[in-house]
Legacy VTK file of the C-alpha trace (Angstrom):
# vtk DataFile Version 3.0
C-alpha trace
ASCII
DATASET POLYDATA
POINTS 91 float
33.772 -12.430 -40.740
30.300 -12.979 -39.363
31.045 -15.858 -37.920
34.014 -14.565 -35.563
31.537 -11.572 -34.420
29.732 -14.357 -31.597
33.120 -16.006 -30.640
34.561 -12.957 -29.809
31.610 -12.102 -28.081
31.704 -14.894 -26.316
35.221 -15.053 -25.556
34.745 -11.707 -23.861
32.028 -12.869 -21.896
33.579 -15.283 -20.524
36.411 -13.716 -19.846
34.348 -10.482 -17.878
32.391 -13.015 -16.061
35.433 -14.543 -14.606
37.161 -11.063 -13.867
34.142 -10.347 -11.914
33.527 -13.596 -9.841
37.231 -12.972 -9.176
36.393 -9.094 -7.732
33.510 -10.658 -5.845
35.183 -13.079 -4.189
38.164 -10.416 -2.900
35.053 -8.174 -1.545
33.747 -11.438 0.519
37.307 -12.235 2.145
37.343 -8.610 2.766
34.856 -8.137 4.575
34.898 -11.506 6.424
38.067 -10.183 8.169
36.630 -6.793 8.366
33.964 -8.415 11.059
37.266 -9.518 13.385
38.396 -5.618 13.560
34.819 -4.148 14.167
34.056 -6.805 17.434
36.080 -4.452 19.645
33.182 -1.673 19.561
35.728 0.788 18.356
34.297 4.352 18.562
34.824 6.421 15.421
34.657 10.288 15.653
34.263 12.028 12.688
37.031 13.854 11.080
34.472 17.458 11.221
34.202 17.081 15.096
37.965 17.346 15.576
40.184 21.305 15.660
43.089 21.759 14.104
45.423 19.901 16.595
42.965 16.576 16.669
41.005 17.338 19.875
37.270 16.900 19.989
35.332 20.230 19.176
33.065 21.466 22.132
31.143 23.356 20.481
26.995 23.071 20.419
25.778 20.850 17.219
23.049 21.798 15.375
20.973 18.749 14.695
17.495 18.330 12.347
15.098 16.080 12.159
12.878 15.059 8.995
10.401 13.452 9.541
8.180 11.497 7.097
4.094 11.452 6.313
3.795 8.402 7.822
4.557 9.098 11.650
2.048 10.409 13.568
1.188 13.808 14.345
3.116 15.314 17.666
0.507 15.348 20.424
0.487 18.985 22.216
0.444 18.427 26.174
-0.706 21.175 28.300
2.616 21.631 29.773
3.938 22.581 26.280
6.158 25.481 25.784
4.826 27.981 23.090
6.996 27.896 19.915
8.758 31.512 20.342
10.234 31.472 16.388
9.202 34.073 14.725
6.497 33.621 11.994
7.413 33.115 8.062
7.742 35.694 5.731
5.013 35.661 3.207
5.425 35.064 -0.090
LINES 1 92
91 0 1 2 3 4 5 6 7 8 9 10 11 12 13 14 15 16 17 18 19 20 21 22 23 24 25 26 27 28 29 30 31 32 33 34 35 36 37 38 39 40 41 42 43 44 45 46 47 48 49 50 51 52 53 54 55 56 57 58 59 60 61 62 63 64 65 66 67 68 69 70 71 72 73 74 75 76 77 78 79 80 81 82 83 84 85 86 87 88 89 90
């Protein structure tokens, strides 16, 4: 009985490692003919952006920015609005 335990094992192993070059290799073709569809700069608008009858939304977005520690400060210029939100609440 011991000495089945590491055939099966390996029988398995093989097996799984097959099944997955086999996966692997569907991906590649996939996306090989994937690159032939995306050369005609197709646009794609996002399903959110679209009303109820499939015409684009003109509504204003609201967009935000992170941004991380390692960009540099923003630089205030004379000609700089004054920042008109009001202040935080304390806590």
């Amino acid at each position: 009985m011991s000495q089945i335990i590491p055939i099966l094992y390996g029988v398995c192993f093989v097996l799984l490692l097959v099944q997955a070059i086999r996966l692997m290799g569907r991906g590649f073709s996939v996306t090989s003919s994937r690159k032939d569809r995306t050369s005609a700069k197709s646009v794609t608008v996002h399903p959110e952006l679209l009303d109820h009858e499939g015409n684009l939304l003109e509504d204003e977005l609201l967009t935000v920015r992170f941004t991380g520690d390692n960009e540099p400060p923003a630089t205030t210029s004379p000609d700089a609005q004054p920042d008109d939100s009001p202040p935080l609440a304390p806590r």
